[in-house]
MDTraj code that builds the backbone (N, CA, C; nanometers):
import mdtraj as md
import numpy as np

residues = "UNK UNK UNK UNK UNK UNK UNK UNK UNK UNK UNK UNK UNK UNK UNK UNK UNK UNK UNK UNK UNK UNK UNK UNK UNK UNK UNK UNK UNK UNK UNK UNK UNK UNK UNK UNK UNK UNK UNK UNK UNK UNK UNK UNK UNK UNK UNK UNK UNK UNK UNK UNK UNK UNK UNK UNK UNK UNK UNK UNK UNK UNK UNK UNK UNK UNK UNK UNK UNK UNK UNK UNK UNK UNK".split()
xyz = np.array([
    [4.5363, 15.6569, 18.7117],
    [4.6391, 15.6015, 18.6265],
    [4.5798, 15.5243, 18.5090],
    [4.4457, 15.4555, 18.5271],
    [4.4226, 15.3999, 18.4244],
    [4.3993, 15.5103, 18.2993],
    [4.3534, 15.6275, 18.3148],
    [4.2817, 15.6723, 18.1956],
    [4.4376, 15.7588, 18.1044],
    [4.5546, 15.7051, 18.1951],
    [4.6877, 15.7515, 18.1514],
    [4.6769, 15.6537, 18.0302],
    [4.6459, 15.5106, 18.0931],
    [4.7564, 15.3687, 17.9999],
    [4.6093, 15.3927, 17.9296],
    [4.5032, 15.3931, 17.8495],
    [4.3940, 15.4407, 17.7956],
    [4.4553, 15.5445, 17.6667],
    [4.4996, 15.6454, 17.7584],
    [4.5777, 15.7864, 17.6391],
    [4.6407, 15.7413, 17.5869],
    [4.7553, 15.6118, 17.6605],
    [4.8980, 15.5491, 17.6015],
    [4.8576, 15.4813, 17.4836],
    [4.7308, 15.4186, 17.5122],
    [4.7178, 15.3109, 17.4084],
    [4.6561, 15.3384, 17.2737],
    [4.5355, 15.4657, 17.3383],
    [4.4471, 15.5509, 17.2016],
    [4.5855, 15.6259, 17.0933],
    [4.6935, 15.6641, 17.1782],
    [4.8112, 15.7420, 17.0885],
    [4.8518, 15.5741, 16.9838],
    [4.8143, 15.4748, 17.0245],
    [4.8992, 15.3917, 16.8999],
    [4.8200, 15.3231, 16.8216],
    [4.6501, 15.4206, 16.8032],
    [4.5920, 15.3700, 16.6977],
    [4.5751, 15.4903, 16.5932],
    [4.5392, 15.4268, 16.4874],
    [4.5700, 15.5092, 16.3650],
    [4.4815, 15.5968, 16.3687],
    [4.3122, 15.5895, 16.4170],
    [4.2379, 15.7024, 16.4828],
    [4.2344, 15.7881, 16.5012],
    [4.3106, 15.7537, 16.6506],
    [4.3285, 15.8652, 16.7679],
    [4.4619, 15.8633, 16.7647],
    [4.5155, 15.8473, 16.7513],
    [4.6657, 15.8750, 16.7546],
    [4.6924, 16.0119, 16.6722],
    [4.6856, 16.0650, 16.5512],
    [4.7005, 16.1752, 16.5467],
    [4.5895, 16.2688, 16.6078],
    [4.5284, 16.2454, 16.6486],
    [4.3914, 16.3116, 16.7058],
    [4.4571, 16.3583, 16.8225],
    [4.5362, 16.2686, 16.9403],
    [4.5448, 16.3266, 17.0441],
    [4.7147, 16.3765, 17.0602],
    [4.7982, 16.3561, 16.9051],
    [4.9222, 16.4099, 16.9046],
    [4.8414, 16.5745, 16.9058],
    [4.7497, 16.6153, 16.8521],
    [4.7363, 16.7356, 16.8109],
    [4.6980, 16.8298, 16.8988],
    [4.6113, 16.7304, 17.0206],
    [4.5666, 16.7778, 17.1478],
    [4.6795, 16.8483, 17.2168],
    [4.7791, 16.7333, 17.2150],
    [4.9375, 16.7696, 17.3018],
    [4.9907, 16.8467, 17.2511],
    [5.0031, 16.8688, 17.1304],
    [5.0731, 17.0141, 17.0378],
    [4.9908, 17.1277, 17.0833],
    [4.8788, 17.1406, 17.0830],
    [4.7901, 17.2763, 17.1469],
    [4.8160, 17.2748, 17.2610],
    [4.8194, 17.1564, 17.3999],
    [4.8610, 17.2806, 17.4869],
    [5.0148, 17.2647, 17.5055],
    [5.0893, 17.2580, 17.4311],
    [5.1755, 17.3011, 17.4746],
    [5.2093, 17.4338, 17.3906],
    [5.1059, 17.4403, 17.3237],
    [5.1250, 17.6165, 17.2389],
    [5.0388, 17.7148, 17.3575],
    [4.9436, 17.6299, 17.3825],
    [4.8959, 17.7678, 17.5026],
    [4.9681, 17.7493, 17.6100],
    [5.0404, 17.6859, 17.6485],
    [5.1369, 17.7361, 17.7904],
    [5.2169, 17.8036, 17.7053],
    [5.3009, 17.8364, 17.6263],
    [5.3782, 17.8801, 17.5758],
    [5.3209, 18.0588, 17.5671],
    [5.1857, 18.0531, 17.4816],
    [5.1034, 18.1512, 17.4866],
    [5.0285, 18.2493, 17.6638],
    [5.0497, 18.1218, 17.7286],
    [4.9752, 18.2221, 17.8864],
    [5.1557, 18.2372, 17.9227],
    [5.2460, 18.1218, 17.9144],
    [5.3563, 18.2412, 17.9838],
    [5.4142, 18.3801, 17.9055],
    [5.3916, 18.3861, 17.8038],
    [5.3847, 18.5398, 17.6932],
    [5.2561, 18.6473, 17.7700],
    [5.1472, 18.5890, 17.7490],
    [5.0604, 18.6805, 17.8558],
    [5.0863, 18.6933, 17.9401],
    [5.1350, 18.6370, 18.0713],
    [5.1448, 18.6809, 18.1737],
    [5.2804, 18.7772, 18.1797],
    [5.3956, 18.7449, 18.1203],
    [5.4863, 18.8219, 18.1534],
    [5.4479, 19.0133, 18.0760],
    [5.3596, 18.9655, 17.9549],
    [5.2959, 19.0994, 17.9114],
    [5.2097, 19.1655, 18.0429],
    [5.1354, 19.0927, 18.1049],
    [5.0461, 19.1234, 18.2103],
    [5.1425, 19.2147, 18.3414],
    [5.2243, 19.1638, 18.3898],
    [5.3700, 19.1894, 18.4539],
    [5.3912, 19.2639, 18.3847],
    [5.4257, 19.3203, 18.2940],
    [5.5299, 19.4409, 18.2666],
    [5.4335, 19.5975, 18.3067],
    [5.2696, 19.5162, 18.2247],
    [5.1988, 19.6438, 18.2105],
    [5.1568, 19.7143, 18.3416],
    [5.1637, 19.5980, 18.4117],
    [5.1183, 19.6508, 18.5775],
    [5.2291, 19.7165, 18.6299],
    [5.3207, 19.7106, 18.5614],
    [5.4522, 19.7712, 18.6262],
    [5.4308, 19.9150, 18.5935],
    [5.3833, 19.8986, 18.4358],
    [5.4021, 20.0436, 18.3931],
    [5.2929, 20.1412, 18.4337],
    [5.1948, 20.0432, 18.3890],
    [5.0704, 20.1091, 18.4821],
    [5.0476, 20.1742, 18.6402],
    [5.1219, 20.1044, 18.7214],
    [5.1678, 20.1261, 18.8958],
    [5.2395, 20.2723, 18.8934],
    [5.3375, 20.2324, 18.7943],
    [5.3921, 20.3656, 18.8238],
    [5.3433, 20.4675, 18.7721],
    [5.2862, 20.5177, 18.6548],
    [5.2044, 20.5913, 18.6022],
    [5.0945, 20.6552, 18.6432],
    [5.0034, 20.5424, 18.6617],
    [4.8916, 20.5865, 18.8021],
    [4.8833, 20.5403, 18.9387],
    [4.9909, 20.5451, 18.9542],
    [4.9967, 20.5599, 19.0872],
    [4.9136, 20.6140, 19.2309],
    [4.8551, 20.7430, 19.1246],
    [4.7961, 20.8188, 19.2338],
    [4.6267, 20.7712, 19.2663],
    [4.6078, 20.6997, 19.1250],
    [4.4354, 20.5940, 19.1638],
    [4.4318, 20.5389, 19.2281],
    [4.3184, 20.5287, 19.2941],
    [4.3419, 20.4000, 19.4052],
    [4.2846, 20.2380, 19.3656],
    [4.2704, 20.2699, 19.2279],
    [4.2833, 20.1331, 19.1830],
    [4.3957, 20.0454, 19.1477],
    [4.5083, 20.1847, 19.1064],
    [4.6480, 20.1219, 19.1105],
    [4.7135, 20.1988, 19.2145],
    [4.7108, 20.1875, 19.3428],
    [4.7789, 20.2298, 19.4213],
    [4.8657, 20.0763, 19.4652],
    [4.8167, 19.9709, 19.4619],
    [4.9551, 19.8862, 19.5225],
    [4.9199, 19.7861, 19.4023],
    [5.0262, 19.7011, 19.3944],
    [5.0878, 19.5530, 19.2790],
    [4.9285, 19.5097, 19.2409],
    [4.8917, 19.4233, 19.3443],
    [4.8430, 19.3049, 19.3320],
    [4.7208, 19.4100, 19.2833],
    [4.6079, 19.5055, 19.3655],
    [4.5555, 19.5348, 19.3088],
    [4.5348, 19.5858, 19.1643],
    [4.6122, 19.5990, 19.1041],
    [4.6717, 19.6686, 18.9671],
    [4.6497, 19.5381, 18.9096],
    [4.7311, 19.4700, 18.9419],
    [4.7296, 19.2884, 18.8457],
    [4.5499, 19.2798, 18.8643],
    [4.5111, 19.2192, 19.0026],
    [4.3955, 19.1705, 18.9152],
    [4.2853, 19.2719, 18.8081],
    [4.2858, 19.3812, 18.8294],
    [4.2196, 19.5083, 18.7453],
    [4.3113, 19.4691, 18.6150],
    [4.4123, 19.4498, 18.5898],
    [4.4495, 19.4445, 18.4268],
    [4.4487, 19.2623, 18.4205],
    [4.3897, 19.1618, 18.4981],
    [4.3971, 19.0715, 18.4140],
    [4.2129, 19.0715, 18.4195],
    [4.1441, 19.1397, 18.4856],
    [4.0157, 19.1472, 18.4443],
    [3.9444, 19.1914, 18.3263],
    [4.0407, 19.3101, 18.2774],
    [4.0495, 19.3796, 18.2036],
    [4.0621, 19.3013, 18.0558],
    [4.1769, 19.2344, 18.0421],
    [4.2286, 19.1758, 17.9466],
    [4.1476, 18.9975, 17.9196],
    [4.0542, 18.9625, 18.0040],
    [3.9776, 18.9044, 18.0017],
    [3.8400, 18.9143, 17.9216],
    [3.8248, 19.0640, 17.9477],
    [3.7132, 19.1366, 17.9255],
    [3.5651, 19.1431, 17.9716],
])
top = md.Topology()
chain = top.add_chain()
for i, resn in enumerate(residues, 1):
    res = top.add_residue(resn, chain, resSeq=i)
    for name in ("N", "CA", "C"):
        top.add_atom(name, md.element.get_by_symbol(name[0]), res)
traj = md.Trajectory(xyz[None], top)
């Protein structure tokens, strides 16, 4: 808790205060950004499952997901 009232207090100097408004604006653009990936990730495994189906790399869900988020990792 202390390094909370620390953040609380660095946000009300002229410093760090926009320094760590900007921190909080980025992630809340990358959660915004991984729940867009993931639901892209989800669709493709969908489409992918059914498509190749007959691989046995996409023969069931989960295996399919982690092969396309490995993938998309690179």
């Amino acid at each position: 808790m202390f390094w909370l009232k620390v953040l609380f207090f660095f946000r009300l100097t002229r410093t760090f205060g926009p320094m760590i408004k900007i921190i909080v604006e980025m992630i809340k653009e990358m959660l915004v950004f991984c729940v867009i990936w993931l639901a892209l990730l989800l669709f493709l495994n969908c489409v992918a499952t059914l498509l190749f189906g007959d691989l046995p790399e996409y023969s069931d869900f989960f295996g399919a997901l982690i092969l396309l988020f490995e993938t998309a990792l690179g």
